[in-house]
Backbone bond lengths (Angstrom), bond angles and torsions (degrees), N, CA, C in turn:
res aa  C-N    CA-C-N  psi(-1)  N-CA   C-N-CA  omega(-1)  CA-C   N-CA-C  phi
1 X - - - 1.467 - - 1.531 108.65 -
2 X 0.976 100.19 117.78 1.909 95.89 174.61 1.541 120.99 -81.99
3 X 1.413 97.53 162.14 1.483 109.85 -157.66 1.781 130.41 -42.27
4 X 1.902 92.71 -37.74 1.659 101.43 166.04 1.260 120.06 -81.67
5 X 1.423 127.32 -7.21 1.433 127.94 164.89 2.044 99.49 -63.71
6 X 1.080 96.04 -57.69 1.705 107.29 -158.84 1.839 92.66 -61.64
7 X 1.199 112.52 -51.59 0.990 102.44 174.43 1.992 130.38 -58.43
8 X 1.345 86.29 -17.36 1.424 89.84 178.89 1.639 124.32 -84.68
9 X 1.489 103.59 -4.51 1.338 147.34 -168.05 1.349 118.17 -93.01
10 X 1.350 116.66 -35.65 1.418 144.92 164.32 1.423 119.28 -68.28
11 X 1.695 89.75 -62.70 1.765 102.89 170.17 1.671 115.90 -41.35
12 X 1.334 105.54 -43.04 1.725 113.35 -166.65 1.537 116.64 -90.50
13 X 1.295 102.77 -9.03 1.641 110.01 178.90 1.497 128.99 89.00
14 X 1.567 102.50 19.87 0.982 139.18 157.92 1.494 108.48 -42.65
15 X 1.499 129.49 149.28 1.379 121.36 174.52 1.682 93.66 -149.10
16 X 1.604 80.48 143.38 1.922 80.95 174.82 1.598 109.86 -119.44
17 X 1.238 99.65 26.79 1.660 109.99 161.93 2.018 101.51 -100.39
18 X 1.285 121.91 -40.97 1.195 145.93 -159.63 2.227 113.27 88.59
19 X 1.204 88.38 3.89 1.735 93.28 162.57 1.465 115.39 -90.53
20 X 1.494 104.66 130.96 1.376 99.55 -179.43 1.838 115.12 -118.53
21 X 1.248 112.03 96.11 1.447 112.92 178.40 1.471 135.18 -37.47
22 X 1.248 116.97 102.21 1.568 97.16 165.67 1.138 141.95 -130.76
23 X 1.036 134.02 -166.69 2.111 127.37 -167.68 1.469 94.80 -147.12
24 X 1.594 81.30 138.44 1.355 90.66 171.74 1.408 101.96 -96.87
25 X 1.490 131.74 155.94 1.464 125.64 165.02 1.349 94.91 -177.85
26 X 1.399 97.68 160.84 1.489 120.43 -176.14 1.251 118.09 -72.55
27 X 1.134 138.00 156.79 1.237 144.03 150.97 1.525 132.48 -29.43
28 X 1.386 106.42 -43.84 1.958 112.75 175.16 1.951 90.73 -74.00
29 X 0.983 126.90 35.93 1.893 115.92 -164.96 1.359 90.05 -139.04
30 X 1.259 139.22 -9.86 1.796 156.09 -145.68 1.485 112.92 -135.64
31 X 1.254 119.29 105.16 1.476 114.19 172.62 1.862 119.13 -106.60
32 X 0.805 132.86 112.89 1.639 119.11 151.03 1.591 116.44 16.66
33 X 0.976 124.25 151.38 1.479 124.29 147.54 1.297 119.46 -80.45
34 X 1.661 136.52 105.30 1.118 135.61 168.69 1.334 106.57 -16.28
35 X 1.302 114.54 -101.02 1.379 123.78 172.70 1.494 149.89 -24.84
36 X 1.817 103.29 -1.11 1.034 130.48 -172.42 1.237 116.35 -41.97
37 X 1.091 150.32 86.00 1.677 152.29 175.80 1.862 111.21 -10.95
38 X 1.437 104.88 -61.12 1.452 116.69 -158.06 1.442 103.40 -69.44
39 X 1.405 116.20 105.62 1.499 96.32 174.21 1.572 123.29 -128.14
40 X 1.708 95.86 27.62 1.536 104.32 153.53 1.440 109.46 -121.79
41 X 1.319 128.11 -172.32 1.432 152.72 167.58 1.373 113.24 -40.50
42 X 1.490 104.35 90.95 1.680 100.33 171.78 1.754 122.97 -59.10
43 X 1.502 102.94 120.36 1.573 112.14 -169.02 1.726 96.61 -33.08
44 X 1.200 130.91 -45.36 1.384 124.36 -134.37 1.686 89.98 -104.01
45 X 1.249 127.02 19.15 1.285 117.20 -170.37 1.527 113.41 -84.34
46 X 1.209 133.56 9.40 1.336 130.36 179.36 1.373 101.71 -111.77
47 X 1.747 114.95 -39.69 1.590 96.56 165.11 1.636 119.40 -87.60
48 X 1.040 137.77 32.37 0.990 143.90 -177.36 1.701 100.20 -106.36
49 X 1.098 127.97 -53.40 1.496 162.15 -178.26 1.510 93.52 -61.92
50 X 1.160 124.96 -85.86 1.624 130.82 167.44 1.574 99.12 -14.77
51 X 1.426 102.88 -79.91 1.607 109.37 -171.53 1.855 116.01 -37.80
52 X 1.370 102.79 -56.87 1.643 118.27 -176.19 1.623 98.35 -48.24
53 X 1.473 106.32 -54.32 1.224 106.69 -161.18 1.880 107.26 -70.74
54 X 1.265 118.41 4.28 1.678 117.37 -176.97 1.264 85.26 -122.37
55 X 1.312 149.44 -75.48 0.861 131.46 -169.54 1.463 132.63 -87.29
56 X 1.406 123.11 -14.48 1.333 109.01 172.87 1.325 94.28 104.90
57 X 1.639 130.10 161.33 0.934 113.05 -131.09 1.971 82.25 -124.37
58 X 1.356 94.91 116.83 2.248 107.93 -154.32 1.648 89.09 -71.29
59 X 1.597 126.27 -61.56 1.094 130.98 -145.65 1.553 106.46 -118.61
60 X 1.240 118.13 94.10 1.795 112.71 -167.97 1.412 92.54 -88.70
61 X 1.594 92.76 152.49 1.866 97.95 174.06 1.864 112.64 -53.68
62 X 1.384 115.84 170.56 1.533 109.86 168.63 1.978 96.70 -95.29
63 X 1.314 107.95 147.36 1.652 100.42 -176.30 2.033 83.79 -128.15
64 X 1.359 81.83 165.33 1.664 102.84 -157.11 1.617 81.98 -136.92
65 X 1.599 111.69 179.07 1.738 107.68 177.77 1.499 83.44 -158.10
66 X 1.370 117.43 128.74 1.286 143.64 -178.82 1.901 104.70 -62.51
67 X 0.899 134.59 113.57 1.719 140.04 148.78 1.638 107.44 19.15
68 X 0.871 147.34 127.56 1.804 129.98 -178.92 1.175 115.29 63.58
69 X 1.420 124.52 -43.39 1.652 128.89 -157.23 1.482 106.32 -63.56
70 X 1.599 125.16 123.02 1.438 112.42 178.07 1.473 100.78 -98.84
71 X 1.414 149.64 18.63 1.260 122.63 123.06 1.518 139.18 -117.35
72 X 1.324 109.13 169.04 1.403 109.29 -148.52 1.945 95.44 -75.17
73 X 1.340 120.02 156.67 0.822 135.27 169.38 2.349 136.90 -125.54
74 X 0.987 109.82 144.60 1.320 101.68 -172.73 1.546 122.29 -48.58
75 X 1.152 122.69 125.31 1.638 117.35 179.89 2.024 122.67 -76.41
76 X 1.722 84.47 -28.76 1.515 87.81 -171.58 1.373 101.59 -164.76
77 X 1.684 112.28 85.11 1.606 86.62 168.99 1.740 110.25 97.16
78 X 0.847 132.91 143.61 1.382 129.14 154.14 1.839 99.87 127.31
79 X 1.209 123.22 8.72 1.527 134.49 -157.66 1.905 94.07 -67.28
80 X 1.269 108.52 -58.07 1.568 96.65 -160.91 1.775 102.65 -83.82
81 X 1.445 114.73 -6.61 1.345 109.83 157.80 1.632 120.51 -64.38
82 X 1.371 117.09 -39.83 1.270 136.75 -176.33 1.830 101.10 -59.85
83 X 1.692 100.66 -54.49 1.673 98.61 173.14 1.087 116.99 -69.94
84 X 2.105 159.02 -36.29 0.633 142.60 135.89 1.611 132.76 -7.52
85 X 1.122 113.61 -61.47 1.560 122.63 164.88 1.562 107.96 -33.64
86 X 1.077 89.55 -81.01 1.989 104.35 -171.19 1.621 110.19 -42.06
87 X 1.927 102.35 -36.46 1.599 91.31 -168.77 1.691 98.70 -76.91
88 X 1.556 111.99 -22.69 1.368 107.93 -166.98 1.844 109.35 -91.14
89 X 1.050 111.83 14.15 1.207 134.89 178.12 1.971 113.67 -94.41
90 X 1.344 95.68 -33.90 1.604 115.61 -162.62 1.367 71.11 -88.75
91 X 1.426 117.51 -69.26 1.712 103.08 -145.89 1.593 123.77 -91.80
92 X 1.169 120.05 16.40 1.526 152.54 -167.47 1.540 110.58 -117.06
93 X 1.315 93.96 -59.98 1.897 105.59 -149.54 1.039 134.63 31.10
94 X 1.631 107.10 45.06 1.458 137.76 164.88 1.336 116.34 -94.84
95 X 1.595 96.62 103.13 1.557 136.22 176.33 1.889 110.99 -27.84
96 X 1.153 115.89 -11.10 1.855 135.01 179.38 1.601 111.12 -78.67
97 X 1.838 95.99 -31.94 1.210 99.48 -173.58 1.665 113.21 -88.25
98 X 1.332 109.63 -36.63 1.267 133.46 -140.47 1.913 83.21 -86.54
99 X 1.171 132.23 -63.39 1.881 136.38 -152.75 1.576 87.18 -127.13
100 X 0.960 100.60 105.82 1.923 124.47 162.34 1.240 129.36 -118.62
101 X 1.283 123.05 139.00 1.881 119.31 167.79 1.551 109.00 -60.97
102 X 1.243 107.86 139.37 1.334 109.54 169.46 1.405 102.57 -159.07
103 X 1.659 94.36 140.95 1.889 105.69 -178.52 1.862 113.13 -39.55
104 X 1.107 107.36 177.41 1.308 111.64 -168.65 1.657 104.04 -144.31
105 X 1.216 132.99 93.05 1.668 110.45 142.02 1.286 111.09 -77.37
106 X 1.606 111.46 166.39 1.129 95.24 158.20 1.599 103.37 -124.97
107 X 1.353 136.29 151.78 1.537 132.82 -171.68 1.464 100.87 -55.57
108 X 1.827 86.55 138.26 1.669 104.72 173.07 1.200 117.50 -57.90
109 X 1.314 125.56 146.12 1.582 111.15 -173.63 1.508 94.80 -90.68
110 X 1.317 131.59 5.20 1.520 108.37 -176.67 1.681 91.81 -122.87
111 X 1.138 122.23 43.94 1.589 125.17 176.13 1.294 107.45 -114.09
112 X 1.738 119.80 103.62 1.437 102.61 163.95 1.283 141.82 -11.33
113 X 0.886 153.41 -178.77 1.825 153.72 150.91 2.130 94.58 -69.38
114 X 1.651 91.72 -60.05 1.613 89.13 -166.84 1.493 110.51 -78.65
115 X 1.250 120.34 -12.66 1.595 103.85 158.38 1.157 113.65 -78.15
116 X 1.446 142.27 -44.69 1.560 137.71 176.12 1.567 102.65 -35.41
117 X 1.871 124.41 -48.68 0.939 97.17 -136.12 1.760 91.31 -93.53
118 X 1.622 108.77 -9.13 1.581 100.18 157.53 1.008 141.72 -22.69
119 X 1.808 98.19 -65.99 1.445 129.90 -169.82 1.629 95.72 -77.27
120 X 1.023 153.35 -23.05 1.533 148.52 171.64 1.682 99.11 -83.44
121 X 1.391 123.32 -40.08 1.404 104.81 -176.46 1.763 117.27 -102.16
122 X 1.255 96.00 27.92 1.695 125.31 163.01 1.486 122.74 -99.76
123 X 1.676 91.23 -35.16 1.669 101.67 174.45 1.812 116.49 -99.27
124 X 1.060 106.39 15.48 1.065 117.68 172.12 1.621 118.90 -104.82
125 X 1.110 98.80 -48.61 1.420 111.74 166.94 1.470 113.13 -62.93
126 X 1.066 126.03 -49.33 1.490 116.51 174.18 1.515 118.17 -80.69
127 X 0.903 121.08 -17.51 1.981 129.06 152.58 1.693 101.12 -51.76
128 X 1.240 98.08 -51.63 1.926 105.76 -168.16 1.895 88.06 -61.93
129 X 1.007 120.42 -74.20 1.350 140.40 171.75 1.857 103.65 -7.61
130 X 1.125 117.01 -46.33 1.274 122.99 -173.72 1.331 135.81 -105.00
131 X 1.507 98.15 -12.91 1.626 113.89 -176.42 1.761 86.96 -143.50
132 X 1.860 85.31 106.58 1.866 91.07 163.21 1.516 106.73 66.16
133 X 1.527 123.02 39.28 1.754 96.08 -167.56 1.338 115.38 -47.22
134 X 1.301 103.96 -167.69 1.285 134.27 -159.61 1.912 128.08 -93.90
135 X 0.905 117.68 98.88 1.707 105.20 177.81 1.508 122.28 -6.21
136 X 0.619 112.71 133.48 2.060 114.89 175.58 1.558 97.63 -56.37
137 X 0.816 128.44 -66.18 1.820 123.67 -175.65 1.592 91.23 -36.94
138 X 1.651 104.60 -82.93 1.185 117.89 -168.21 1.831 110.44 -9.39
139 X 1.301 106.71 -85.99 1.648 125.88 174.69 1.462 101.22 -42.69
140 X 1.295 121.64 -39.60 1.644 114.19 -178.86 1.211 116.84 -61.20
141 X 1.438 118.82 -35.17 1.769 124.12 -176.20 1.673 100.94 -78.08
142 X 1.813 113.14 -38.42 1.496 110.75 178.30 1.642 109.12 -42.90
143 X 1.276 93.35 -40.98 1.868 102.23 -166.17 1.516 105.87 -68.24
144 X 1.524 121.08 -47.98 1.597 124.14 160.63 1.642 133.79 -40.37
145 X 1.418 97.03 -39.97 1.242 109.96 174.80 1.516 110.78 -74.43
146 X 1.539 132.92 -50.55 1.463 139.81 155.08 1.109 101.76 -7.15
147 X 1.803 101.58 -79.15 1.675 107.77 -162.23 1.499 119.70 -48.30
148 X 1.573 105.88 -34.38 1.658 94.57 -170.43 1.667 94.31 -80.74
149 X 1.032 134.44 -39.03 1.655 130.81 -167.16 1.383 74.22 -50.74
150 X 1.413 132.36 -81.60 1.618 129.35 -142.94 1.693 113.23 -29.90
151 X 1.645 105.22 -44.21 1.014 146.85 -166.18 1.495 109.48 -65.05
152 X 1.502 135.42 -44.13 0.879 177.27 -36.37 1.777 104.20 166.70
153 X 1.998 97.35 -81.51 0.866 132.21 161.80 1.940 121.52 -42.36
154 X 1.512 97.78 -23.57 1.657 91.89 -165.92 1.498 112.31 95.46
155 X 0.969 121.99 -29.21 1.733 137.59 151.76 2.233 114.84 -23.03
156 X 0.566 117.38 55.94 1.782 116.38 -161.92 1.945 86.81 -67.17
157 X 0.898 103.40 142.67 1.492 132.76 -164.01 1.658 105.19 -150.95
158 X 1.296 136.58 47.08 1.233 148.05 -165.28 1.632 120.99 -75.30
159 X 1.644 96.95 -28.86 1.456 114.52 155.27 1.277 131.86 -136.66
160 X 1.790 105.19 174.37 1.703 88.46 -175.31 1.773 108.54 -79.72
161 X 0.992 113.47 21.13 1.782 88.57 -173.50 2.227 79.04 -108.41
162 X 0.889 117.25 -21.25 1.485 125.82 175.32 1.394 93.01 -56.50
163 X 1.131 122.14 -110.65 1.421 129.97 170.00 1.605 105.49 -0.52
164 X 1.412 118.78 -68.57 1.249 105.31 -169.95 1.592 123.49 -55.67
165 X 1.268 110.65 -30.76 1.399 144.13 -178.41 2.122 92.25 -50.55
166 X 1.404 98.60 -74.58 1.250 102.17 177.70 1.288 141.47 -40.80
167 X 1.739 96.53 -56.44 1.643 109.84 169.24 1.443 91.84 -46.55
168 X 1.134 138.30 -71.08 1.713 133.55 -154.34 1.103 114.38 -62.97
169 X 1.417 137.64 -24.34 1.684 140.21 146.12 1.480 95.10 -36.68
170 X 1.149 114.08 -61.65 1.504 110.80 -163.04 1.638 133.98 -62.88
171 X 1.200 87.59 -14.19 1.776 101.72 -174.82 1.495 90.51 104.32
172 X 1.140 173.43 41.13 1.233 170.65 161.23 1.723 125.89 -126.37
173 X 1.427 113.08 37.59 1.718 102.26 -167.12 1.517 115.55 -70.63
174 X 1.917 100.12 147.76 0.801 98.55 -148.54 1.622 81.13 -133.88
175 X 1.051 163.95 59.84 1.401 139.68 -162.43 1.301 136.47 -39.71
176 X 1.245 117.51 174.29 1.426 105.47 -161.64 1.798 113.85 -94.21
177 X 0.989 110.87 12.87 1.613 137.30 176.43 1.426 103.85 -83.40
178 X 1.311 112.99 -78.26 1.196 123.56 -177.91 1.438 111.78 -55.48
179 X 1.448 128.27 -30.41 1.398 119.88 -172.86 1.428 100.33 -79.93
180 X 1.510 124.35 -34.33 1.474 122.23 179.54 1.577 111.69 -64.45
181 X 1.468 124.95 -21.55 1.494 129.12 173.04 1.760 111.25 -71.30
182 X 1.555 86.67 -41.53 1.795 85.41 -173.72 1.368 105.34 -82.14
183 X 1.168 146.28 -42.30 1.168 165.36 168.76 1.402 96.92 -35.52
184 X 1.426 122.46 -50.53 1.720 121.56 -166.73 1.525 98.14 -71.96
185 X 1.473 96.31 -49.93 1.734 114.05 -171.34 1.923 95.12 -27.23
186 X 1.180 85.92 -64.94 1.844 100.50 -155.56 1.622 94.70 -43.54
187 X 1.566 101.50 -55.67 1.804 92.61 -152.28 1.848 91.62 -57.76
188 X 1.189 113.88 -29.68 1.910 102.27 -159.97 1.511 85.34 -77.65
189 X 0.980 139.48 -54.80 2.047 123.56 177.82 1.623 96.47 -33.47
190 X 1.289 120.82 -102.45 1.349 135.51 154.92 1.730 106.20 25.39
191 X 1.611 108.53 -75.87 1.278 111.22 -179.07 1.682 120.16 -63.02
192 X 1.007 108.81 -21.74 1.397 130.96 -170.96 2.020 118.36 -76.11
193 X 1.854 94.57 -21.22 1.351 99.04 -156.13 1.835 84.16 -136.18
194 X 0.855 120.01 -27.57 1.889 113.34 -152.50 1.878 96.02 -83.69
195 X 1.306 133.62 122.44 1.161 154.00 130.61 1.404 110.73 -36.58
196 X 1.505 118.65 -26.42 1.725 110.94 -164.68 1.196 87.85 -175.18
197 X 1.499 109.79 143.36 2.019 94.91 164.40 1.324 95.40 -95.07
198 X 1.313 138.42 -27.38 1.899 119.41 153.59 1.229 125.89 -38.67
199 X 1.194 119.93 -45.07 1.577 124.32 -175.13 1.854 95.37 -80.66
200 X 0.970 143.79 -42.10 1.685 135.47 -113.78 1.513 96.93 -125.80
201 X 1.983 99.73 -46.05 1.312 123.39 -179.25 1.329 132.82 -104.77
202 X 0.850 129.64 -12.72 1.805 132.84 -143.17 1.492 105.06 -45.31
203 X 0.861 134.01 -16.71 1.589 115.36 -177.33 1.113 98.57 -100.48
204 X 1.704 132.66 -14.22 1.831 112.72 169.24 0.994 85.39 -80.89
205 X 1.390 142.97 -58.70 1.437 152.46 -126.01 1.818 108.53 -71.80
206 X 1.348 103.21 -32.23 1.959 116.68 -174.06 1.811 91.09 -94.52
207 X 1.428 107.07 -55.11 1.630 97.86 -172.62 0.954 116.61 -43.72
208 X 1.925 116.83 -54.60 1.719 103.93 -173.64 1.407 121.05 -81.50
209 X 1.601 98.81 14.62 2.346 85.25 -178.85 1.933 72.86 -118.88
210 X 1.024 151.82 -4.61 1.386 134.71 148.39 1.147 120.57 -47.97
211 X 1.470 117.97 -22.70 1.415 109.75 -155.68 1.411 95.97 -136.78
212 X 1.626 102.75 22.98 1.905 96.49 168.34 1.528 120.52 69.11
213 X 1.130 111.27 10.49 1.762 123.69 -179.96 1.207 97.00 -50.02
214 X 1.514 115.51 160.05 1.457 107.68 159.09 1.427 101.12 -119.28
215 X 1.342 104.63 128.09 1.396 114.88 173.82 1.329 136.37 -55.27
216 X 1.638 104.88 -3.98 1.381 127.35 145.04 1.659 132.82 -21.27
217 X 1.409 79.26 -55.19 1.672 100.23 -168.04 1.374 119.02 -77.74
218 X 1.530 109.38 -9.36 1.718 105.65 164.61 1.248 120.99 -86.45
219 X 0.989 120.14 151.32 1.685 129.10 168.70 1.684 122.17 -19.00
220 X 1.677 88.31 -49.64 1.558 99.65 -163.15 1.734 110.98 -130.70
221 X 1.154 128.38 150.74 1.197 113.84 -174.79 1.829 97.41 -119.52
222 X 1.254 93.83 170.67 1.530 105.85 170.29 1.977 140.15 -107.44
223 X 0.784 79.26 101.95 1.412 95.69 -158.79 2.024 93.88 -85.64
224 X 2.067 91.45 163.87 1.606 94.35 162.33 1.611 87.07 -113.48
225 X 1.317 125.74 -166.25 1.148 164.05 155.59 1.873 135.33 -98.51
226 X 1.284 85.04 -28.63 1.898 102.24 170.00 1.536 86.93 108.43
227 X 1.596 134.70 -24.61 1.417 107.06 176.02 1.901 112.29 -93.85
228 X 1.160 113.83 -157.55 1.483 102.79 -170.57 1.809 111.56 -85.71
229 X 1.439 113.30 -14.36 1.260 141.77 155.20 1.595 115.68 -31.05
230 X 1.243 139.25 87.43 1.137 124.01 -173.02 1.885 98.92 -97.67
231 X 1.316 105.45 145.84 1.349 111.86 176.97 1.936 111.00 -109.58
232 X 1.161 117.78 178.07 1.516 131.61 168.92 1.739 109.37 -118.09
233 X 1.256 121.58 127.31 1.386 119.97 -174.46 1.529 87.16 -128.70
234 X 1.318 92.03 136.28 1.944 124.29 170.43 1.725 101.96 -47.15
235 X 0.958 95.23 120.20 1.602 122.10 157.59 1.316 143.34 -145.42
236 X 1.378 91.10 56.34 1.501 103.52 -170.16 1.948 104.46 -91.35
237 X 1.324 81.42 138.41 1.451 96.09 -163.87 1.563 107.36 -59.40
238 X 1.564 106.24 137.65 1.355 118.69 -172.43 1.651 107.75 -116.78
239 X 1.326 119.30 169.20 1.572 135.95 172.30 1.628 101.93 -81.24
240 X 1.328 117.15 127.03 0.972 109.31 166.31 1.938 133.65 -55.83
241 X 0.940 109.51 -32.64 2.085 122.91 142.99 1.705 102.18 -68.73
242 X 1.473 93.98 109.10 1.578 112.20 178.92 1.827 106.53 -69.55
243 X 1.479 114.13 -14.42 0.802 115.58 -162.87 1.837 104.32 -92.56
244 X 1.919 115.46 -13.54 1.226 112.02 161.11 1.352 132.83 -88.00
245 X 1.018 89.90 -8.47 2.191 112.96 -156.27 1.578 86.86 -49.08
246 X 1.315 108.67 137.17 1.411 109.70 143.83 1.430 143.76 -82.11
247 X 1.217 109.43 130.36 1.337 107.47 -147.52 1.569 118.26 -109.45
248 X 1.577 92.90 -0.01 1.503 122.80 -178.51 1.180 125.01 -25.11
249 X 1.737 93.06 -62.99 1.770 121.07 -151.12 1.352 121.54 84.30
């Protein structure tokens, strides 16, 4: 079994002893996944909540604890279960909600920081993937964020059929179609909202001139105007016969 399988195995609470560790701890001891993909209202969050609240909560996320970090954090998935708790904690203050068992990895000691946090924002995305997915943006920024961890890691991901190549080492395929849709997605959000890619962006904005990108390859480029106002002008790639170009979007 290779290493991102096992690791993906770890992430989920998988055990290759067949013992599965766990901790009990409270809620103030539990953080979110930074990196968490979903960052609106999971459709299913009222029946999800309903359920917790009749039955109690069947399937707790597995939590992992980052190198230094003194609290524990989500390994794969489990984010709007984690918020359920807290709200049913606030409005209850029934002690069921508040200190629960929950599986335990604990981080590999020979796992980078930026590969761990791959493999957690791989298992998150495919948790999202299965319960309620995820907005197309949403999953599009998951896929952005990948690239720079890859990046990060020493991982060079220089194109999308690269990238795609990778995610699928990883347990995560992604093809190289779809990464060029989400990939576009981002820069036209991006163009739509950024004042500066220093101010708006800096971690796409340093990764891709770190790594020699050519700024070619996005949708849109960045231009000034001559006042201090910087604008984004359309550059979406055309046919050289103006008369094939697609003009769609």
């Amino acid at each position: 079994m290779c290493a991102s399988h096992l690791l993906n195995r770890w992430l989920h609470g998988a055990s290759t002893t067949g013992e599965q560790e766990m901790v009990q701890v409270s809620l103030e001891q539990i953080q979110p996944f930074s990196l968490n993909p979903r960052v609106t209202r999971n459709p299913g969050y009222d029946v999800l909540k309903a359920s917790i609240l009749a039955r109690g909560l069947d399937n707790p996320p597995v939590l992992t604890r980052r190198p230094g970090d003194e609290k524990y954090m989500l390994a794969s998935g489990g984010n709007t279960r984690l918020a359920i708790l807290n709200e049913l904690w606030q409005e209850t203050q029934d002690e069921c909600y508040h200190r629960v068992c929950w599986p335990f990895r604990p981080w590999p000691e020979t796992l980078s920081p930026q590969q761990g946090e791959v493999q957690c924002l791989i298992g998150h995305l495919a948790e999202s993937d299965l319960h309620n997915g995820l907005m197309f943006i949403e999953r599009a920024e998951g896929i952005l964020h990948l690239r720079d961890l890859y990046h990060e890691a020493g991982i060079e991901c220089l194109t999308q059929l690269a990238l795609a190549e990778q995610l699928t080492r990883d347990g995560y395929p992604v093809s190289q179609s779809q990464n060029s849709q989400m990939l576009e997605t981002v820069d036209w959000e991006l163009c739509s909202t950024w004042k500066s890619p220093e101010d708006a962006a800096p971690r796409r904005w340093r990764a891709d001139h770190q790594r020699g990108a050519d700024p070619r390859r996005s949708g849109c480029t960045f231009r000034c105007t001559g006042g201090d106002r910087p604008v984004f002008a359309d550059r979406r790639r055309k046919s050289e016969d103006p008369a094939t170009s697609d003009s769609s979007g």
